[in-house]
KEDREN-141474 format. One record per residue (C-alpha): x, y, z; residue number from 1; residue in one letter. Coordinates in steps of 0.5 Angstrom, whole numbers, plus 2048, in hexadecimal, padded with zeros to 3 digits. Each point is the difference from the previous one (the first is absolute). Layout:
! residues N
+-----+-----+-----+-----+---------+
|   u |   v |   w | num | residuo |
+-----+-----+-----+-----+---------+
|   X |   Y |   Z | NUM |       A |
...
+-----+-----+-----+-----+---------+
***
This chain:
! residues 457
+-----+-----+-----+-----+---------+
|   u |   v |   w | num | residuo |
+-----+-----+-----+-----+---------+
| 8A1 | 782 | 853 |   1 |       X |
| 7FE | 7FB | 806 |   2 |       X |
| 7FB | 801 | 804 |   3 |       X |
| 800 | 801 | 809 |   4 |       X |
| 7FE | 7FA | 803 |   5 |       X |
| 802 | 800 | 806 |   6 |       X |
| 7FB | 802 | 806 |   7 |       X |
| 800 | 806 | 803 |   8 |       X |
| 7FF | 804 | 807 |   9 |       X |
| 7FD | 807 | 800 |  10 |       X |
| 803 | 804 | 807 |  11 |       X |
| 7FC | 805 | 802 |  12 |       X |
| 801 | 804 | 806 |  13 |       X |
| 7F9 | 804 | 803 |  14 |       X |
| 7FE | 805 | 806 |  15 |       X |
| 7F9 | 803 | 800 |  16 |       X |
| 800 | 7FF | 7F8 |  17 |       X |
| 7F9 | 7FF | 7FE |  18 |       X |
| 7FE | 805 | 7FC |  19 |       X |
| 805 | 7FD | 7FB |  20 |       X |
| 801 | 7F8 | 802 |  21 |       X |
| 7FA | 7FE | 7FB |  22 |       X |
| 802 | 803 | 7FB |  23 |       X |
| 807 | 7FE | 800 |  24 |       X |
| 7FD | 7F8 | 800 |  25 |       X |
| 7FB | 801 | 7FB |  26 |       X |
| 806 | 802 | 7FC |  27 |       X |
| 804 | 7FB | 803 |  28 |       X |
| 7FB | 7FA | 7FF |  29 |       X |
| 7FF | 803 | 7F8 |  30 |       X |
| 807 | 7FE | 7FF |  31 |       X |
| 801 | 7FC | 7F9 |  32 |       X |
| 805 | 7FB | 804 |  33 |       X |
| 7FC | 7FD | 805 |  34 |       X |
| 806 | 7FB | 804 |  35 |       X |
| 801 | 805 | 805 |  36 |       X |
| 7FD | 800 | 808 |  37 |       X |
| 7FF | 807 | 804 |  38 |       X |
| 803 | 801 | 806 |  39 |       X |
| 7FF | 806 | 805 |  40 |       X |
| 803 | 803 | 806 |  41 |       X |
| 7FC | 804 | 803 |  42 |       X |
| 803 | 805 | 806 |  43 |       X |
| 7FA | 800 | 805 |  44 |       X |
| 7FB | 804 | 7FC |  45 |       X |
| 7FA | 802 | 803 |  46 |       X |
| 7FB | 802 | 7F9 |  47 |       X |
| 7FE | 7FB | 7FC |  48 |       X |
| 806 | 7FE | 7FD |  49 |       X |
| 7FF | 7FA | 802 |  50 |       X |
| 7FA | 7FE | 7FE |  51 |       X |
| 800 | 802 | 7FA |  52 |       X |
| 806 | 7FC | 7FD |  53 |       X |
| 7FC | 7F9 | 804 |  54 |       X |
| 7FC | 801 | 7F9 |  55 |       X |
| 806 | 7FE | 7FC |  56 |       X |
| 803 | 7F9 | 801 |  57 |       X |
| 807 | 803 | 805 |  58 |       X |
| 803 | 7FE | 805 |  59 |       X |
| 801 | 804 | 807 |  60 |       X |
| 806 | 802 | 803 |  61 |       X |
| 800 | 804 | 806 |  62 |       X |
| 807 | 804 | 802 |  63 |       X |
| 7FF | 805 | 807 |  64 |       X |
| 807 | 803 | 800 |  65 |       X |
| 800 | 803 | 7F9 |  66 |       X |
| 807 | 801 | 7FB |  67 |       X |
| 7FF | 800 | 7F9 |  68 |       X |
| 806 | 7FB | 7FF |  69 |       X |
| 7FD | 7FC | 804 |  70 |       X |
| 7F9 | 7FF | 7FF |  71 |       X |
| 803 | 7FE | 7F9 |  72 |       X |
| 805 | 7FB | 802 |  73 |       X |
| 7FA | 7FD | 805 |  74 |       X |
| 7FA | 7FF | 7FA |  75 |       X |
| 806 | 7FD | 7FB |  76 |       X |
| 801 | 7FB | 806 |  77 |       X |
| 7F9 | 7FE | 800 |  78 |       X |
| 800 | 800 | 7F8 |  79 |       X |
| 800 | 7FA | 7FA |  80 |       X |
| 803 | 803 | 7FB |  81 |       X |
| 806 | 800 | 7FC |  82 |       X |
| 7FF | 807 | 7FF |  83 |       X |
| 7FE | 806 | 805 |  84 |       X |
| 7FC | 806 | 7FE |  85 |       X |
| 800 | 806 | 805 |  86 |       X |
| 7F9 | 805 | 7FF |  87 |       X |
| 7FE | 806 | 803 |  88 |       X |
| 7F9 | 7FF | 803 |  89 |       X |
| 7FE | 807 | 7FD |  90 |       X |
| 804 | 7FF | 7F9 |  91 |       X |
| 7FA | 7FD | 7FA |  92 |       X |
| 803 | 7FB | 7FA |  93 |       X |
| 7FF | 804 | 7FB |  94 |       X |
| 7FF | 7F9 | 7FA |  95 |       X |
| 7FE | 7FB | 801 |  96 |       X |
| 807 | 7FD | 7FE |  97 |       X |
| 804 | 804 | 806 |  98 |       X |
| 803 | 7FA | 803 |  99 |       X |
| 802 | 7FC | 7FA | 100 |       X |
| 804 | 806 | 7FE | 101 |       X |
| 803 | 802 | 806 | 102 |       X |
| 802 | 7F8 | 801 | 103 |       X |
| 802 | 7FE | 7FB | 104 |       X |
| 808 | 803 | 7FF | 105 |       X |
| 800 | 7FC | 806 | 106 |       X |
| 803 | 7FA | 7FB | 107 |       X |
| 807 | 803 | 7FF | 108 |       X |
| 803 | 7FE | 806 | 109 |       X |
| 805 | 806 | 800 | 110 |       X |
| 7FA | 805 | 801 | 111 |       X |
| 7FF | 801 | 808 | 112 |       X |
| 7F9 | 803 | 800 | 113 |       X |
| 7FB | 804 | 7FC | 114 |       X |
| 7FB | 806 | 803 | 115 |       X |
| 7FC | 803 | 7FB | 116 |       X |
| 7FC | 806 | 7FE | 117 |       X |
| 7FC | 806 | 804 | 118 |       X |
| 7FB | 804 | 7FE | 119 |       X |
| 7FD | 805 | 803 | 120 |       X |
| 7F8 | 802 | 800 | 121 |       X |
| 7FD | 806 | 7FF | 122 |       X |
| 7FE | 801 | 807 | 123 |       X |
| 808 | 7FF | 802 | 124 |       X |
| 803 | 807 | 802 | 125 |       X |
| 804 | 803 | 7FB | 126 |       X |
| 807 | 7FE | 805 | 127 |       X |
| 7FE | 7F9 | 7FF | 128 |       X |
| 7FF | 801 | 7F8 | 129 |       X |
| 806 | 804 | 7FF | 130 |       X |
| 805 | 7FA | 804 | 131 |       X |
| 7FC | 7FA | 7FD | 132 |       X |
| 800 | 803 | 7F9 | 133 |       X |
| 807 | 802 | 800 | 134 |       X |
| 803 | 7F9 | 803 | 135 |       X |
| 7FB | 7FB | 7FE | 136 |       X |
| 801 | 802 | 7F8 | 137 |       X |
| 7FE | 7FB | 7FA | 138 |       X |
| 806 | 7FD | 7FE | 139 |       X |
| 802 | 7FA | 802 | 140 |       X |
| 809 | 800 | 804 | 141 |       X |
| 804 | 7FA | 802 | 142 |       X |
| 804 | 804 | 806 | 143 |       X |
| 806 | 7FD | 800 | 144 |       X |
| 803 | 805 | 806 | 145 |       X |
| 7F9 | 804 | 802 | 146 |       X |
| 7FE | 7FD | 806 | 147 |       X |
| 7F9 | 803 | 800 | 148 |       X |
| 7FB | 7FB | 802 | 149 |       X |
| 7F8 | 801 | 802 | 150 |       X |
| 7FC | 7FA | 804 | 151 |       X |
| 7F9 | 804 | 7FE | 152 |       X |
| 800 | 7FC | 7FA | 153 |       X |
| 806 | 7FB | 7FF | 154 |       X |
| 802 | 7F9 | 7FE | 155 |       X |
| 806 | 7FB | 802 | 156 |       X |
| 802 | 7F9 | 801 | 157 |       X |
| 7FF | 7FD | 807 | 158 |       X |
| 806 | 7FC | 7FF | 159 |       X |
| 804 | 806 | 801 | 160 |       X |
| 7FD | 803 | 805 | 161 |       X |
| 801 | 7FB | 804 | 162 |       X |
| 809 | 802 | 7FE | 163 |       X |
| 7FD | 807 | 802 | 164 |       X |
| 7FA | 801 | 804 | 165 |       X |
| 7FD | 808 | 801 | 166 |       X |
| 803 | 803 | 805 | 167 |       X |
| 7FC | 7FF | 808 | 168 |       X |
| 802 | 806 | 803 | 169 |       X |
| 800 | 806 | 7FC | 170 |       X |
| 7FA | 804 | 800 | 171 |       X |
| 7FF | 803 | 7F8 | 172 |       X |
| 803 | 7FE | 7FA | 173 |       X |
| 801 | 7F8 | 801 | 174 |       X |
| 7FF | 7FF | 7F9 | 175 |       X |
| 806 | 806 | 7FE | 176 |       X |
| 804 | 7FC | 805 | 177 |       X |
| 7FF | 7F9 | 7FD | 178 |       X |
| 801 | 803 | 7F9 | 179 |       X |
| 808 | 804 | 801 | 180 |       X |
| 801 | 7F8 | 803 | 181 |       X |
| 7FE | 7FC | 7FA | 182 |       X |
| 803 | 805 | 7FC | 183 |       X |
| 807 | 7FF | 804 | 184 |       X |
| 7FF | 7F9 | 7FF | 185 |       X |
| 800 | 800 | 7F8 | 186 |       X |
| 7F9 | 801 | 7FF | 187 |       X |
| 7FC | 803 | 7FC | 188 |       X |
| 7F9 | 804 | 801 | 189 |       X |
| 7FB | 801 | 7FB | 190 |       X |
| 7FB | 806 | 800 | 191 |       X |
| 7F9 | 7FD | 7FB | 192 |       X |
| 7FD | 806 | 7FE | 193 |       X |
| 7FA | 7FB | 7FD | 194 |       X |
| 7FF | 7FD | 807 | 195 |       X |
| 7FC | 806 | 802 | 196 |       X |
| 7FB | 802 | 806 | 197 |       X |
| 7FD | 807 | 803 | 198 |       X |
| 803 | 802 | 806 | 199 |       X |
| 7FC | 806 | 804 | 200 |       X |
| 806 | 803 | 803 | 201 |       X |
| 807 | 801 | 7FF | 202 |       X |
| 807 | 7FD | 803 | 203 |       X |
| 803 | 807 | 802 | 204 |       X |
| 7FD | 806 | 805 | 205 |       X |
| 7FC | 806 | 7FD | 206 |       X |
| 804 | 805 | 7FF | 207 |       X |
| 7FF | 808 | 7FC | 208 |       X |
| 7F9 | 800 | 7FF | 209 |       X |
| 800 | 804 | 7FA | 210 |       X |
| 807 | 7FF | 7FC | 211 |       X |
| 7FD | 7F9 | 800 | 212 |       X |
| 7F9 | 802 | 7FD | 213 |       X |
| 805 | 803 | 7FB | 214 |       X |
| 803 | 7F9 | 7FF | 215 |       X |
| 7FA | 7FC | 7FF | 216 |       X |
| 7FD | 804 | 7FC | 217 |       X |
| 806 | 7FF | 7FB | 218 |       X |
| 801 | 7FA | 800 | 219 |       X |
| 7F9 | 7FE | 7FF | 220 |       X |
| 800 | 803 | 7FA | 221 |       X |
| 805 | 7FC | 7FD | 222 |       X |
| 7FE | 7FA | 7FF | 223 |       X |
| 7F8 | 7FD | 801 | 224 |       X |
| 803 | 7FB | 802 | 225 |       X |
| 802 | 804 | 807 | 226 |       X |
| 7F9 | 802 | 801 | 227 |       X |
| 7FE | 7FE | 807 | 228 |       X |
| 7F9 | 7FC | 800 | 229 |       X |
| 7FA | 7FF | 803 | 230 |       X |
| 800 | 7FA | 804 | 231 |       X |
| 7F9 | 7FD | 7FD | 232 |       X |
| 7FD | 7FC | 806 | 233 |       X |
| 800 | 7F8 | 7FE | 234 |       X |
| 7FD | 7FF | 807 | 235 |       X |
| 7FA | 805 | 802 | 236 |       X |
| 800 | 803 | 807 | 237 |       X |
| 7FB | 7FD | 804 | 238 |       X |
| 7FC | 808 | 801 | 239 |       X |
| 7FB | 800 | 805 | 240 |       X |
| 7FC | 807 | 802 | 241 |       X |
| 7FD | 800 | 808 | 242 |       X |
| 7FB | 805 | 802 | 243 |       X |
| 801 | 803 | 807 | 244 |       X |
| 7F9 | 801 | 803 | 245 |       X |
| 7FE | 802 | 806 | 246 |       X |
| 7F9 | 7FF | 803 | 247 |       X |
| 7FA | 800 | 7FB | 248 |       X |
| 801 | 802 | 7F9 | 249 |       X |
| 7FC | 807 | 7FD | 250 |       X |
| 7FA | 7FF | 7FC | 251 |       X |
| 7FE | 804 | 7FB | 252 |       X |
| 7F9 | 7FE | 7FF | 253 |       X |
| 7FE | 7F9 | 801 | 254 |       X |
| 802 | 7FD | 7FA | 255 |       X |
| 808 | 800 | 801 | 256 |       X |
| 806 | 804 | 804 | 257 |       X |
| 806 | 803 | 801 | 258 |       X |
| 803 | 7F8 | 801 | 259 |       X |
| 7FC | 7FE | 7FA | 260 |       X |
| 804 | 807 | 7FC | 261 |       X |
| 807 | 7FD | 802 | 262 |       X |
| 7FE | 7F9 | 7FE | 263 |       X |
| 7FD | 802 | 7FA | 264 |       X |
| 807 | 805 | 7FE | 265 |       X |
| 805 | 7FA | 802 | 266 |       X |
| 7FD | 7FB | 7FC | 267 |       X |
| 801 | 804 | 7F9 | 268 |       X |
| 808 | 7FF | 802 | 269 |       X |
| 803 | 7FB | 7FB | 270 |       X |
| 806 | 7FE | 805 | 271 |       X |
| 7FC | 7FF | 807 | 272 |       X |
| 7FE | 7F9 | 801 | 273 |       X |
| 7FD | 800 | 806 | 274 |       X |
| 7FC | 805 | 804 | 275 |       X |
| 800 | 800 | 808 | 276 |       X |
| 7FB | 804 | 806 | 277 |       X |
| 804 | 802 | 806 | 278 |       X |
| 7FA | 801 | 804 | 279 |       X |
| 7FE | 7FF | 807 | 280 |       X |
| 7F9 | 801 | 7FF | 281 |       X |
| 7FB | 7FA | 7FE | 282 |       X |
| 7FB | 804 | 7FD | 283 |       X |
| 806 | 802 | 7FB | 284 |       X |
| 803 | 7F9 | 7FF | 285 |       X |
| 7F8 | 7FF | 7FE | 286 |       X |
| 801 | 805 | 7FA | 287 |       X |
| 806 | 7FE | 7FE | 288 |       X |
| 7FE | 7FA | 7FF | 289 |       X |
| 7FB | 801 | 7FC | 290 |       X |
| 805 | 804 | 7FC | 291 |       X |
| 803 | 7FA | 7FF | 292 |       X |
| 806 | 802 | 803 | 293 |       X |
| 805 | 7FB | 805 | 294 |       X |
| 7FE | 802 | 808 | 295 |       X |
| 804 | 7FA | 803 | 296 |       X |
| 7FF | 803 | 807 | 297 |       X |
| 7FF | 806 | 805 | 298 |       X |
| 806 | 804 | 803 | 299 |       X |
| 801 | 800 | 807 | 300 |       X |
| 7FC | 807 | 803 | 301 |       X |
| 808 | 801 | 802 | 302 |       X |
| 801 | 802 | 7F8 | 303 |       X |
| 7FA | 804 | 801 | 304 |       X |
| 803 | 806 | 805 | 305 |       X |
| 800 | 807 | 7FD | 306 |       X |
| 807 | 801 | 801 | 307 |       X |
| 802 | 7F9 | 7FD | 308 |       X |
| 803 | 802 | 7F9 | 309 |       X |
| 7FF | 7FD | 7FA | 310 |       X |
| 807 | 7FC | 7FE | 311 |       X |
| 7FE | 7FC | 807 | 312 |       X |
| 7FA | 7FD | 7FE | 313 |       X |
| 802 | 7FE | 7F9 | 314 |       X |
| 806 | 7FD | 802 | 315 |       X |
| 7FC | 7FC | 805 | 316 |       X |
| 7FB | 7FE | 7FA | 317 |       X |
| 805 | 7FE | 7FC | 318 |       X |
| 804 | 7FC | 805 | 319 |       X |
| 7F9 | 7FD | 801 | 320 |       X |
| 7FF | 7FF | 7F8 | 321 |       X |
| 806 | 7FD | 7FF | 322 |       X |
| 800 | 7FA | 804 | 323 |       X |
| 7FC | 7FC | 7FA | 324 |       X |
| 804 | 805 | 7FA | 325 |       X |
| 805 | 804 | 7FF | 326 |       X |
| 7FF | 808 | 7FD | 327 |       X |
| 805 | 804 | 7FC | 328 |       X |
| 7FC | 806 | 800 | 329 |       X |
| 7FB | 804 | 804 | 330 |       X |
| 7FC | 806 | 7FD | 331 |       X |
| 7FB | 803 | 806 | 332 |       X |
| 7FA | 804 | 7FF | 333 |       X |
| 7FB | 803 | 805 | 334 |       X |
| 7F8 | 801 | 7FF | 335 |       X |
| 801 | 808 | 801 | 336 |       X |
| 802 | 801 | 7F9 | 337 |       X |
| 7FA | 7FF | 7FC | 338 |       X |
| 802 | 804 | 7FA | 339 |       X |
| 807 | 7FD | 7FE | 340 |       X |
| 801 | 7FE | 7F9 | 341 |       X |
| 801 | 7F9 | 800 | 342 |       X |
| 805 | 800 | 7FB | 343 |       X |
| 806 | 802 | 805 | 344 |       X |
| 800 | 7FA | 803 | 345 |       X |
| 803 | 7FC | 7FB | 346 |       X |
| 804 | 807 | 7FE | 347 |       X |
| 804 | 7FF | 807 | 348 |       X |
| 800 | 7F8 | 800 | 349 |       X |
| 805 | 801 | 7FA | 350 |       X |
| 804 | 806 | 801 | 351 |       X |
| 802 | 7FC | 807 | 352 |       X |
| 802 | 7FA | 7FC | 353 |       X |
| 803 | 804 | 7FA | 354 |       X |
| 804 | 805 | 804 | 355 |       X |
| 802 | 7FA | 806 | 356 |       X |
| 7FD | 804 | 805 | 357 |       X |
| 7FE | 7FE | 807 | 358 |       X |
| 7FA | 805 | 801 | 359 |       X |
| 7FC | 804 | 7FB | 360 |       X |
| 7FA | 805 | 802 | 361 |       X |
| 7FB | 804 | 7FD | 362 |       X |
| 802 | 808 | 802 | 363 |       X |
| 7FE | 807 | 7FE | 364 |       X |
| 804 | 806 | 7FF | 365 |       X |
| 7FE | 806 | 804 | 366 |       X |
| 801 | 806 | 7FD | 367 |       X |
| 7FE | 805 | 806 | 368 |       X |
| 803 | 801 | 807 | 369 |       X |
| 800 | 7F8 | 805 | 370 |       X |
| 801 | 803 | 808 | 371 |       X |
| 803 | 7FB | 805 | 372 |       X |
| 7FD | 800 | 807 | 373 |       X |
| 804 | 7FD | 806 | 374 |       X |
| 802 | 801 | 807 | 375 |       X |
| 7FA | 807 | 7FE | 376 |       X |
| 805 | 803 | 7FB | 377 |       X |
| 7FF | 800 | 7FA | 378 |       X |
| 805 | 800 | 7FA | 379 |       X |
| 7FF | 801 | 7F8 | 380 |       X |
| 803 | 7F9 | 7FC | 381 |       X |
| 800 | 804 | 7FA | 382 |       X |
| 801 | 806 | 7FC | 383 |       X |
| 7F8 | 801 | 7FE | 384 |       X |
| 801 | 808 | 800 | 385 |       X |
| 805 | 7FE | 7F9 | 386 |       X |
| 7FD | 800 | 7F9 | 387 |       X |
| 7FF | 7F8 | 7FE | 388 |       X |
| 804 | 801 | 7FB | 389 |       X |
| 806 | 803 | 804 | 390 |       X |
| 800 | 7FC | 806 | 391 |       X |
| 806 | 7FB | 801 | 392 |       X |
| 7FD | 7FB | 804 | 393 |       X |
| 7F9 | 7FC | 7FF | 394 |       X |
| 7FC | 7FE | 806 | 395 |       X |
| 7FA | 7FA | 7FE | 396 |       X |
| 7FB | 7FD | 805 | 397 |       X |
| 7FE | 7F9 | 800 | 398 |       X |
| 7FC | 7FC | 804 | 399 |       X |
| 801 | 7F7 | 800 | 400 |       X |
| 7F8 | 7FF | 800 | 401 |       X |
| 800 | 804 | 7F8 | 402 |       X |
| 805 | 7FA | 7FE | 403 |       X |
| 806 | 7FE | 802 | 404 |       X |
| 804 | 7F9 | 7FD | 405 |       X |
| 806 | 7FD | 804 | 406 |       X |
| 803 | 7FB | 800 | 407 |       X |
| 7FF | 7F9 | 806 | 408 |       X |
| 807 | 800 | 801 | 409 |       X |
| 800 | 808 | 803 | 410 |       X |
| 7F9 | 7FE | 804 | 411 |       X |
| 805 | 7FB | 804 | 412 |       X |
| 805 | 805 | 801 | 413 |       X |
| 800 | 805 | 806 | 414 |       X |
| 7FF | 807 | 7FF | 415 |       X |
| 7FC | 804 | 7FC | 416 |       X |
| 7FE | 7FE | 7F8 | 417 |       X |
| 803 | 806 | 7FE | 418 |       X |
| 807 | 800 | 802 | 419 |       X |
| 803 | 7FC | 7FA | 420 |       X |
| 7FF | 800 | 7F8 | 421 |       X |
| 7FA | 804 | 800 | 422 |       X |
| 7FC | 802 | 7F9 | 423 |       X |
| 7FA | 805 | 7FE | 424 |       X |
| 7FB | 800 | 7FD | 425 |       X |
| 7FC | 806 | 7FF | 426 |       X |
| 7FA | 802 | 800 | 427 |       X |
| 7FD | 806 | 7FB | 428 |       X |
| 7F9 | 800 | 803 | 429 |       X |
| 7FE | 804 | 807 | 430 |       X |
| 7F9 | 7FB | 7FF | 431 |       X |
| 805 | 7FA | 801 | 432 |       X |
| 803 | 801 | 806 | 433 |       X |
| 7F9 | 802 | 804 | 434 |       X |
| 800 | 7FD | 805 | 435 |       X |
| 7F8 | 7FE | 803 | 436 |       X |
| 7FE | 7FF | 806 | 437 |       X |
| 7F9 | 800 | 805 | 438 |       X |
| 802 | 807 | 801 | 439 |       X |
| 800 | 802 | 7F9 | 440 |       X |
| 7FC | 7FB | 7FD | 441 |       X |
| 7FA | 806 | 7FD | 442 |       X |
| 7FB | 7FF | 7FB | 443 |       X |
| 804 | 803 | 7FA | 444 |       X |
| 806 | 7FC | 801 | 445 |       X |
| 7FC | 7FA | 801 | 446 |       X |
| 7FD | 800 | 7F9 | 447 |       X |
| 807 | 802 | 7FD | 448 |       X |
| 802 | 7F9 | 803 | 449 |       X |
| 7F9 | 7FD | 7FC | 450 |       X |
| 802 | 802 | 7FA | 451 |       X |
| 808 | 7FF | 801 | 452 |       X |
| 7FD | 7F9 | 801 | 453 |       X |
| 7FB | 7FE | 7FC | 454 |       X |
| 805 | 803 | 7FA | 455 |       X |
| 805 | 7FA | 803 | 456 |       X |
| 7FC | 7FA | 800 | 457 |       X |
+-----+-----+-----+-----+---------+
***
């Protein structure tokens, strides 16, 4: 068997992709056949994109008016090789022999072009399982007539696409247009099973929520080799935590105070690599850094108001911080949670990277009644007069400051951190989500903080 030679240029279209554009490259650039450039077109993203496929030797390409025929035919155009791989920015090289396999067929002048197979991981919705299961199968076919083609993960020779480019003009499925010509032409297209990549989300719509649970659930106990995975991460996120505090810090005693708690709490984490204080107090600059925790500048008395939320004055921290590097993932806790259990933390941090999600807080189901209050009506939220265990409708309660884990990227975004894919973590002790402050800073409770504190060292 021959080997591949020749030299190959990897495609990839990207658009606010950064939670996935380095682990696509890791794997890229831990391929076995190395005669291959990077190229990627990027359609103005405005996250970190950018900045973290600069870390891998790519060449950049802008395209402003994007179409998917379109931004493929103007990375080949800037391309060196005799070879074109197009790859989606969120789709993960599962091998380390990827791009040989998905080649190599290549070298029978009568294939037109190759994609490869799609699996989905544990987090991809039960929709996307079910379509790329049952379409992406272990067997490898030679489609004589089938003009199915997929350019999320695909192979073909730059001598035919200058026959037949993708089409410019069409706005979804460029990759099916190209297939149906090449078959007409004569062309045969291959699908390698053996050239597979993790693939988060699946080509079609959702649709039925609960007949396609029916269908996943089957079909992933067929064959261990259908079993979605959990994508381990190759490159760890950059996790910071920030303390959002207003003036002075409450002191317990003069040894230590609430700040030094929080501090102390944080620091057990495993996966937060850097600690920040958002303070506009100098004499809490002072104590932080004597905790040996990063306080590279005051905030403005304007992030200070009281009607100023939360979200505003980390994303001005964040935009600050992220002159020098950039983060991935933001875990916030306040001062006046002194009796959280520090162990949450890493608890959330994993849950939001395992199950994708953008935001996950620390709640508390509320088993009796919760009243609102507006325009001076008040109105009962939930049924709190029904037996717990009857009810149909759970309430919970949470505040940021207990602990809260997002992603940098839904800092960025306007509006609020709840309003897209949103995780819990409960907590079960009433003792965790007590919230001090000057007006209940007591004796009894000052003790309890002492010992929980002490007990933590």
């Amino acid at each position: 068997m021959k080997k591949i030679t020749e030299k190959i240029s990897i495609i990839i279209r990207t658009k606010n992709e950064e939670r996935w554009i380095e682990q696509c490259l890791k794997k890229i650039f831990d391929q076995s056949y190395d005669n291959f450039e990077v190229i990627i077109v990027d359609n103005n993203s405005k996250d970190n994109t950018l900045q973290k496929a600069k870390k891998f030797p790519v060449k950049v390409v802008k395209i402003n008016k994007f179409l998917p025929g379109k931004a493929i035919n103007l990375g080949i155009k800037k391309s060196k090789g005799t070879i074109i791989v197009c790859l989606s920015a969120h789709c993960i090289p599962v091998n380390d022999n990827w791009l040989k396999k998905i080649s190599y067929a290549l070298k029978n002048p009568k294939i037109a072009g190759v994609y490869g197979r799609q699996k989905p991981l544990s987090y991809s919705s039960d929709f996307d399982k079910r379509d790329l299961i049952n379409l992406f199968g272990p067997e490898r076919k030679i489609q004589k007539k089938d003009t199915f083609f997929h350019n999320a993960n695909s192979a073909f020779k730059k001598k035919l696409w200058r026959k037949i480019p993708f089409d410019e003009k069409t706005k979804h499925i460029e990759d099916r247009i190209w297939g149906n010509e090449v078959i007409n032409k004569g062309y045969k297209i291959i699908y390698e099973p053996d050239a597979p990549v993790y693939h988060w989300h699946g080509i079609n719509q959702d649709m039925e929520p609960s007949r396609c649970k029916r269908i996943v659930n089957i079909l992933e106990t067929l064959n261990q080799d259908f079993k979605s995975n959990i994508l381990e991460n190759e490159i760890n996120p950059n996790c910071i935590a920030i303390i959002p505090l207003r003036g002075e810090t409450l002191n317990i005693d003069n040894n230590f105070s609430l700040l030094d708690v929080t501090v102390n709490q944080l620091k057990k984490s495993k996966l937060i690599k850097d600690i920040y204080l958002a303070t506009d107090n100098k004499k809490s600059k002072k104590i932080g850094l004597k905790a040996k925790i990063k306080v590279p500048f005051l905030r403005p008395k304007n992030l200070s108001d009281t009607f100023i939320d939360i979200k505003s004055i980390l994303t001005f921290f964040l935009d600050r911080l992220e002159k020098n590097k950039t983060v991935d993932i933001v875990v916030v806790a306040t001062e006046n949670f002194p009796l959280r259990n520090s162990s949450m933390f890493d608890k959330m941090i994993n849950k939001l990277i395992k199950n994708n999600l953008d935001t996950v807080i620390a709640c508390k189901e509320e088993k009796g009644s919760i009243f609102i209050k507006k325009d001076n009506k008040i109105n009962k939220v939930n049924d709190g007069e029904v037996p717990f265990k009857l009810r149909s409708q759970d309430a919970f309660t949470s505040r940021i400051g207990i602990a809260c884990v997002t992603r940098a990227s839904s800092l960025r975004k306007e509006g609020n951190l709840f309003s897209s894919r949103l995780g819990y973590h409960f907590v079960d002790n009433n003792l965790e989500i007590t919230e001090v402050n000057n007006k209940n800073l007591s004796k009894q409770i000052k003790e309890i903080i002492k010992i929980t504190y002490n007990n933590n060292k």
